[in-house]
C-alpha positions in Angstrom: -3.7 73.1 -46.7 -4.7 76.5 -45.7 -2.6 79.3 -44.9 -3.4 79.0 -41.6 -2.8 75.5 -40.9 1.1 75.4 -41.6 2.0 78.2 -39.5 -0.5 76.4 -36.7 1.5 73.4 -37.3 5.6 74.7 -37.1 4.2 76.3 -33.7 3.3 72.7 -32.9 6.3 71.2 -33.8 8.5 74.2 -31.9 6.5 73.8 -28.6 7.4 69.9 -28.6 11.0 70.4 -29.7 14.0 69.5 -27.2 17.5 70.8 -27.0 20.4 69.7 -25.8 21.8 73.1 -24.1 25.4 72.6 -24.9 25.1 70.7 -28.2 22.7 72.5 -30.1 21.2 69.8 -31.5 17.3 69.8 -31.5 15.3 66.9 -31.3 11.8 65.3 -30.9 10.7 62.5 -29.1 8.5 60.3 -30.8 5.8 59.5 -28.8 5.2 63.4 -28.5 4.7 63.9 -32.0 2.4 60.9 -32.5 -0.4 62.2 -31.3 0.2 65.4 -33.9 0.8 63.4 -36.4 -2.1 61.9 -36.6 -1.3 58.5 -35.2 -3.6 56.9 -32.0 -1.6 53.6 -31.5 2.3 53.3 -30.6 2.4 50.2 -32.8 1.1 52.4 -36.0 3.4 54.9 -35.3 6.7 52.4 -34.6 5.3 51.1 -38.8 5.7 54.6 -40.3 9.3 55.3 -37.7 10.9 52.3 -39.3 10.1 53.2 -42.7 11.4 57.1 -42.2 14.4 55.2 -40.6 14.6 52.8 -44.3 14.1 55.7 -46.0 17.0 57.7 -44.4 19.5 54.9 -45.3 18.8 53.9 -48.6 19.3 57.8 -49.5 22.7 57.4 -48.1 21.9 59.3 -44.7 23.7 57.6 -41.7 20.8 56.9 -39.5 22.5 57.5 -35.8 22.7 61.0 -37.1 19.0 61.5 -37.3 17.0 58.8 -35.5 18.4 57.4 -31.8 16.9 54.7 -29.0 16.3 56.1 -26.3 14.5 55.8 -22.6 12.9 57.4 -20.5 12.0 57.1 -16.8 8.4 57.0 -16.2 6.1 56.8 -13.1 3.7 53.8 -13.0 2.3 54.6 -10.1 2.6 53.8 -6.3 6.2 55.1 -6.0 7.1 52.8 -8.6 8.9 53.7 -12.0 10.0 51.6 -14.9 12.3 52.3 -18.6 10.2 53.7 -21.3 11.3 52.9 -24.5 11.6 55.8 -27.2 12.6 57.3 -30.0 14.2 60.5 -30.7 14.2 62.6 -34.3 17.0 64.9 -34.3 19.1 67.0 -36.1 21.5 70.2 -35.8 19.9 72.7 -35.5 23.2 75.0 -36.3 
């Protein structure tokens, strides 16, 4: 990697960052990092989650601390909406 490239990509990775205001924790979602990561199918991506998520545990991590379900409401069109399913990185970010 270039010098360039790594600060390109932390600037990335800030812009798609979430917070939760009175918790401090920061988190992604995982379908917005995908895309950066390099991944063009949902189902290739959900491969490499589960692994990260195997990965976590069998280094004695507890995994509710870093990876959660969650979903999100999403507009399918014609004033109609429908449960998204997701998943969330996250950590403290204090």
């Amino acid at each position: 990697m270039t010098d360039t490239i790594v600060p390109q990509l932390t600037a990335r990775f800030d812009e798609l960052s979430q917070q939760l205001p009175d918790e401090g924790i920061e988190f992604w979602f995982a379908r917005d990092l995908m895309e950066p990561l390099g991944y063009a199918r949902w189902e290739n991506f959900t491969t490499a989650i589960h692994r990260a998520i195997a990965s976590c545990k069998s280094t004695g991590y507890i995994e509710v601390d870093h990876f959660r379900g969650v979903t999100k409401m999403i507009e399918t069109g014609h004033q109609s909406s429908c449960h998204q399913k997701k998943t969330s990185k996250s950590w403290s970010a204090g």
